[in-house]
C-alpha positions as YAML, in Angstrom:
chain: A
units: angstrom
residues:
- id: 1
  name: UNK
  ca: [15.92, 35.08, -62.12]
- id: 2
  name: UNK
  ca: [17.26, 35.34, -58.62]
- id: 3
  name: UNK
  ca: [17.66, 32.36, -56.39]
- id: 4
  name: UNK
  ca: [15.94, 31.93, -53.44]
- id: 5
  name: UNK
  ca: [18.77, 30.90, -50.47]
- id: 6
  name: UNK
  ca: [16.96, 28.56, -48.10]
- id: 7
  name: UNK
  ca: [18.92, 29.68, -45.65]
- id: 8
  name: UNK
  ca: [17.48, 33.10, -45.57]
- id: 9
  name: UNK
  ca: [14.06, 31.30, -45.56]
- id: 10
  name: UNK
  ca: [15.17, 29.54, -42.58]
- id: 11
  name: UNK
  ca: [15.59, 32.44, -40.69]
- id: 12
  name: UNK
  ca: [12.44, 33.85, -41.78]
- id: 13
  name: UNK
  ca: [10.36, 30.94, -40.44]
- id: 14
  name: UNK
  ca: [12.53, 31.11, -37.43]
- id: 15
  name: UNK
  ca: [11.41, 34.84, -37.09]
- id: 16
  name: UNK
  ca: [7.48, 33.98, -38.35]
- id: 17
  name: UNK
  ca: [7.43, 31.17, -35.30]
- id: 18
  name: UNK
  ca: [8.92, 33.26, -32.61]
- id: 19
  name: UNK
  ca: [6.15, 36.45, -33.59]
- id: 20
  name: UNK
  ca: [3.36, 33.52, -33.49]
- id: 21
  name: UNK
  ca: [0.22, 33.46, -30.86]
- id: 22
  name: UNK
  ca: [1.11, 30.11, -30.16]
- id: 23
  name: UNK
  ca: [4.63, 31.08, -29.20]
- id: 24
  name: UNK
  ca: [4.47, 33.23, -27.36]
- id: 25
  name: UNK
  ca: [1.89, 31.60, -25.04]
- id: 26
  name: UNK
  ca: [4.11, 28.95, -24.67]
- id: 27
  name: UNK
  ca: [6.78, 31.43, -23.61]
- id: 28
  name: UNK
  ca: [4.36, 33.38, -21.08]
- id: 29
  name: UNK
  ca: [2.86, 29.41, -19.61]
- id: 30
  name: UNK
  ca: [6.77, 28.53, -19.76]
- id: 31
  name: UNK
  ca: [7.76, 32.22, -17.05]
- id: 32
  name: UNK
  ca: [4.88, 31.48, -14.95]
- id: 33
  name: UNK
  ca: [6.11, 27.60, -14.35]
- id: 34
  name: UNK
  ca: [9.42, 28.96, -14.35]
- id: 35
  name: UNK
  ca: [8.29, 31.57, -11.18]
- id: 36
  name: UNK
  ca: [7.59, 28.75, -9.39]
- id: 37
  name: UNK
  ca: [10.24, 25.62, -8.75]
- id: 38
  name: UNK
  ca: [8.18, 23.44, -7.20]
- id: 39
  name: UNK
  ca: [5.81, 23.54, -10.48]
- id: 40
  name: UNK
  ca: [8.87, 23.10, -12.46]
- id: 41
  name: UNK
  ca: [10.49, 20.02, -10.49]
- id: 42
  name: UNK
  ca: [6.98, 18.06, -11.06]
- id: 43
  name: UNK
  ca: [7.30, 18.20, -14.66]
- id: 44
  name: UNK
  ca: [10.96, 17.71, -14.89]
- id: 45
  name: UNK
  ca: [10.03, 14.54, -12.59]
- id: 46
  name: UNK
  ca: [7.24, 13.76, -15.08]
- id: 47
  name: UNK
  ca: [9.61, 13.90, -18.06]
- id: 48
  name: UNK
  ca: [12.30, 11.61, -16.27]
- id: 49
  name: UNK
  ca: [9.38, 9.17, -16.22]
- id: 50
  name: UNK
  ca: [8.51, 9.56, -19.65]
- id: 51
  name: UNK
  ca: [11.82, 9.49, -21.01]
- id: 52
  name: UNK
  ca: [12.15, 6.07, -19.08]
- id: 53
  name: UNK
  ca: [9.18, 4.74, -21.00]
- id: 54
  name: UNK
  ca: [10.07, 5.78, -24.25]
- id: 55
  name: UNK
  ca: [13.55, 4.36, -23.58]
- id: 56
  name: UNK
  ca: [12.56, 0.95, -22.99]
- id: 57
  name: UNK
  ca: [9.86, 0.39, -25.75]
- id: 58
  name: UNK
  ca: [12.83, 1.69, -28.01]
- id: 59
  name: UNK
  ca: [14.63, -0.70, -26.86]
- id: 60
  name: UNK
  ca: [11.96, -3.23, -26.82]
- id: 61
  name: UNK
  ca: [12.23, -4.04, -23.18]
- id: 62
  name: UNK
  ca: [9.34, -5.00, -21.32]
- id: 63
  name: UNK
  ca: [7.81, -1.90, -19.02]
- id: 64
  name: UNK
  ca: [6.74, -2.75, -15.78]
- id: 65
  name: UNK
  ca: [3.02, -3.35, -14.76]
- id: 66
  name: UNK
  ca: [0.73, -0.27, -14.40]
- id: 67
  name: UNK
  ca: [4.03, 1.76, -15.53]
- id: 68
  name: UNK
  ca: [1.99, 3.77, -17.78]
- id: 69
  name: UNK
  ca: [-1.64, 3.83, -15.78]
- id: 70
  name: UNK
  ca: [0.74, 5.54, -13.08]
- id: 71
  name: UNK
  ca: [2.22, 7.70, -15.35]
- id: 72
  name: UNK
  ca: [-1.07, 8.79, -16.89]
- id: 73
  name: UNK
  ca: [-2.40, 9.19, -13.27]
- id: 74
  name: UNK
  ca: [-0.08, 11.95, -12.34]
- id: 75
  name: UNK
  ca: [0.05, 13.79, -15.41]
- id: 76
  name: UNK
  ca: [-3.97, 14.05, -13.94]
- id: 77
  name: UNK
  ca: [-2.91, 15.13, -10.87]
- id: 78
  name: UNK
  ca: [-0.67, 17.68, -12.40]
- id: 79
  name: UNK
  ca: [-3.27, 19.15, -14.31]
- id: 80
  name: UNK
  ca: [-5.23, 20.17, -11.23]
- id: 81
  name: UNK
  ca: [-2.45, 22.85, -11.35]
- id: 82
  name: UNK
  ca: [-3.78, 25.88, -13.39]
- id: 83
  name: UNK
  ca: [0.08, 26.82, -14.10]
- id: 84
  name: UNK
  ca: [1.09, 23.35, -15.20]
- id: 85
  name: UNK
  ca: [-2.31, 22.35, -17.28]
- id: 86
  name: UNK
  ca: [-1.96, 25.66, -19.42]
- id: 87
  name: UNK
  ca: [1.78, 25.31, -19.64]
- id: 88
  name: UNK
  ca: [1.04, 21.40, -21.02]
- id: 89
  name: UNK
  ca: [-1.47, 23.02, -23.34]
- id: 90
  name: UNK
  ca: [0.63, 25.71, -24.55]
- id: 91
  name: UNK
  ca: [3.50, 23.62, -25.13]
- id: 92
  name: UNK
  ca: [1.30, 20.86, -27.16]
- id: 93
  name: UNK
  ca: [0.15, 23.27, -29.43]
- id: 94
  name: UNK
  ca: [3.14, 25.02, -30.07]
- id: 95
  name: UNK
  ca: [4.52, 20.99, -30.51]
- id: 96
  name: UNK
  ca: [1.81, 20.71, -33.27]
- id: 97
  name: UNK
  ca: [2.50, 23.60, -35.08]
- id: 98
  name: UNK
  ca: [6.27, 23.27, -35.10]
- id: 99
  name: UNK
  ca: [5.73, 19.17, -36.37]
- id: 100
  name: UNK
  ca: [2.79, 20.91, -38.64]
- id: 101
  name: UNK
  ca: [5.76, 23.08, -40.67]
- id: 102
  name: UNK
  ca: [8.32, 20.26, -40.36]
- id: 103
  name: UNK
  ca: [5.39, 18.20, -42.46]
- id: 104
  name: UNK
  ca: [4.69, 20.36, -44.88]
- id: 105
  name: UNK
  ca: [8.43, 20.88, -45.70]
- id: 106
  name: UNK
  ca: [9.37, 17.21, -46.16]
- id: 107
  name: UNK
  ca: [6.04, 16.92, -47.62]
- id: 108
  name: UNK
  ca: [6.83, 19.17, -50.31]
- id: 109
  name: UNK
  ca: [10.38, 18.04, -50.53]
- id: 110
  name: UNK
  ca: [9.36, 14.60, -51.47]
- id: 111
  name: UNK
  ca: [7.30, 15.49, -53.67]
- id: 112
  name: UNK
  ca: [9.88, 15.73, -55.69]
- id: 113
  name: UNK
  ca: [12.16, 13.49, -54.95]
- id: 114
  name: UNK
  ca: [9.74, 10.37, -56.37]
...
């Protein structure tokens, strides 16, 4: 009986995620945002901002007032953008799928571990 090396497997999934639908739309959303810098700056902008957030309820400190109503407000007005919305779509599902396979590995790991 051979022995599978996860390592190979690795490289496999690696392979199976790149050849994915949801991949490669979130390449293709990812070139057209890249085509265009001003697009690009927005959401880098919008990321600072979120980073910020996350940052300080890490570290429980308290967030400013209306910090996240305005943050919410111009990921709205960023979606107006037919570029940026599908790139935000695009990358959420391709954020799904990737934390979907990273689930059903530790899942399955666990398992039997208990």
């Amino acid at each position: 009986m051979s022995k599978t090396n996860p390592y190979d497997k690795a490289h496999e999934l690696a392979r199976a995620i790149k050849e994915s639908d949801i991949f490669r739309n979130y390449m293709e959303a990812k070139e057209q945002i890249d085509k265009k810098p001003e697009y690009k700056e927005k959401i880098l902008q919008i990321r600072e901002k979120q980073m910020e957030i996350n940052r300080a309820q890490v570290l429980g400190e308290e967030l400013a007032a209306g910090l996240i109503q305005n943050l919410t407000l111009e990921f709205a007005k960023l979606n107006q953008y037919r570029e940026i919305a599908s790139f935000f779509e695009a990358e959420a599902r391709f954020i799904q799928m990737f934390n979907d396979v990273q689930e059903i590995i530790q899942k399955s790991v666990q398992e039997d571990l208990r």
